[in-house]
VORODO-124660 format. One record per residue (C-alpha): residue number from 1; x, y, z. Coordinates in pm, whole numbers. Layout:
<recs>
+-----+--------+--------+--------+
|   n |     c1 |     c2 |     c3 |
+-----+--------+--------+--------+
| NUM |      X |      Y |      Z |
...
+-----+--------+--------+--------+
</recs>
This chain:
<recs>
+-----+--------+--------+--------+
|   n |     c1 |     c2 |     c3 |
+-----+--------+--------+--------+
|   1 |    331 |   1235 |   -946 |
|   2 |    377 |    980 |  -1217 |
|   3 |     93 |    715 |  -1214 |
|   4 |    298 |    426 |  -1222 |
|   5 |    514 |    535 |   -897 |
|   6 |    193 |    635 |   -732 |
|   7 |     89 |    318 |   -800 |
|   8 |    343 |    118 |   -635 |
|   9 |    333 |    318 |   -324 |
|  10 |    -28 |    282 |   -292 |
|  11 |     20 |   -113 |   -314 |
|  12 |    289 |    -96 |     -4 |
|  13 |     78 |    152 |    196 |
|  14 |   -244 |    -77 |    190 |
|  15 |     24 |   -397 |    251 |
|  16 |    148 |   -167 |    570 |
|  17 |   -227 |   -140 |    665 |
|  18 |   -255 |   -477 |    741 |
|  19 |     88 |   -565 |    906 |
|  20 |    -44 |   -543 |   1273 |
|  21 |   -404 |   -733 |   1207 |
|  22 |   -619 |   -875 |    924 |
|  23 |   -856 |   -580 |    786 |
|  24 |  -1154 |   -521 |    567 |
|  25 |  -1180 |   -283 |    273 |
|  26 |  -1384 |    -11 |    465 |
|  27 |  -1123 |     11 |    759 |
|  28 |   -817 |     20 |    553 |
|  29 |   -932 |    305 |    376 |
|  30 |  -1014 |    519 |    739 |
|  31 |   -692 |    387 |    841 |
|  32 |   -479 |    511 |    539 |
|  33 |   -698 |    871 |    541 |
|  34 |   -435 |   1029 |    753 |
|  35 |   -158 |    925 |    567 |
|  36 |   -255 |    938 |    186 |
|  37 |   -614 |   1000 |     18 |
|  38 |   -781 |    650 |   -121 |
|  39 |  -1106 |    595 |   -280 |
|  40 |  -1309 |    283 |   -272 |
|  41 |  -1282 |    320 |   -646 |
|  42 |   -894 |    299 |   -616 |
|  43 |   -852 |     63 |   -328 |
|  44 |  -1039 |   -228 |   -457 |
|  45 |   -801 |   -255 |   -769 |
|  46 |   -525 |   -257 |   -562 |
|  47 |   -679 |   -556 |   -363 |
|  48 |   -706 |   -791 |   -609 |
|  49 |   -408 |   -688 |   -785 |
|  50 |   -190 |   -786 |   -451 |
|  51 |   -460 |  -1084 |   -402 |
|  52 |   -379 |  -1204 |   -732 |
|  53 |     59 |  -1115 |   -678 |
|  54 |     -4 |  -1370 |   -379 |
|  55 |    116 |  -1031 |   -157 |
|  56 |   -271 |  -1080 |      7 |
|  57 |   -483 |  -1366 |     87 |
|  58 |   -881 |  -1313 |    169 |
|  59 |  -1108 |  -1495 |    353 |
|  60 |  -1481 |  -1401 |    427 |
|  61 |  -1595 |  -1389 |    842 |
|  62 |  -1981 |  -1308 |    998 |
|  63 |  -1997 |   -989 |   1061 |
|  64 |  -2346 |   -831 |   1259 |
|  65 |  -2509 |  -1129 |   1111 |
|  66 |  -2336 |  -1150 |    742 |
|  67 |  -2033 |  -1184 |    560 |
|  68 |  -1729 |   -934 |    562 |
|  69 |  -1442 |   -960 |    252 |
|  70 |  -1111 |   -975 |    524 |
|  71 |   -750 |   -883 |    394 |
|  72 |   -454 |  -1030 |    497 |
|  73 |   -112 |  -1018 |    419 |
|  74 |     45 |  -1319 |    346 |
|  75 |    479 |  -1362 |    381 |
|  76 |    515 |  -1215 |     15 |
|  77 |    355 |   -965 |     86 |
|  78 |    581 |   -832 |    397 |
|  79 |    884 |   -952 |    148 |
|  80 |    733 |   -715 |    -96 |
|  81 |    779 |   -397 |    147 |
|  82 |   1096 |   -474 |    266 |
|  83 |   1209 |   -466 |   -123 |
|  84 |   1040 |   -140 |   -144 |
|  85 |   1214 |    -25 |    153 |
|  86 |   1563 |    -88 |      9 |
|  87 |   1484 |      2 |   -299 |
|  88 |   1371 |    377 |   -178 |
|  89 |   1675 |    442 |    -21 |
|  90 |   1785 |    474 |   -371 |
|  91 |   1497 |    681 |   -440 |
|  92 |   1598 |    894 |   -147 |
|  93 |   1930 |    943 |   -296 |
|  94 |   1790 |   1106 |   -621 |
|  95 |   1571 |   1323 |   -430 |
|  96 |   1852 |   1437 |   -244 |
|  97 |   2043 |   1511 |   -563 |
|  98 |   1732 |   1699 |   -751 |
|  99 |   1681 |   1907 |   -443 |
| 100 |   2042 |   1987 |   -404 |
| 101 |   2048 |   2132 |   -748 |
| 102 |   1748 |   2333 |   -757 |
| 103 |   1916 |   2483 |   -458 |
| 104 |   2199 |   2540 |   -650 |
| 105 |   1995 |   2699 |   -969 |
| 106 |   1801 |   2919 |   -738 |
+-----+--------+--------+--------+
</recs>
């Protein structure tokens, strides 16, 4: 998959991660492990990128006696997924197409 497009997605899945509660690095990476494979190495990155996009805003809590990084999405951040939601159904549409002529060619 092309890095770039990988890229994006990655940035909406963690965003999606935190749409029901705030969230710390460790959890939204078991969270997402179903769904798509995410290293710390990889998630991180993506943290500060959206922290610094105002998508995210962090804020450090006590946690078994010290301090845990929390994540949470701010209102441009849900306005950034539900651009990436209408802009997929265009995506959607070229897959469609592709797949429809591979059938075709086969």
């Amino acid at each position: 998959m092309d890095i770039q497009l990988k890229r994006g997605i990655l940035d909406i899945c963690v965003l999606s991660a935190l749409l029901k509660e705030d969230s710390y690095g460790y959890k939204i990476m078991k969270d997402l492990q179903s769904y798509v494979e995410i290293s710390e190495s990889t998630l991180y990155p993506i943290l500060r990128r959206l922290e610094a996009s105002s998508a995210l805003k962090v804020y450090s809590a006590e946690h078994n006696g010290r301090l845990r990084k929390y994540y949470a999405i701010t209102p441009e951040g849900r306005e950034r997924i539900r651009e990436f939601l209408e802009e997929w159904k265009g995506v959607q549409i070229m897959y469609e197409y592709i797949k429809k002529e591979m059938k075709e060619d086969e």
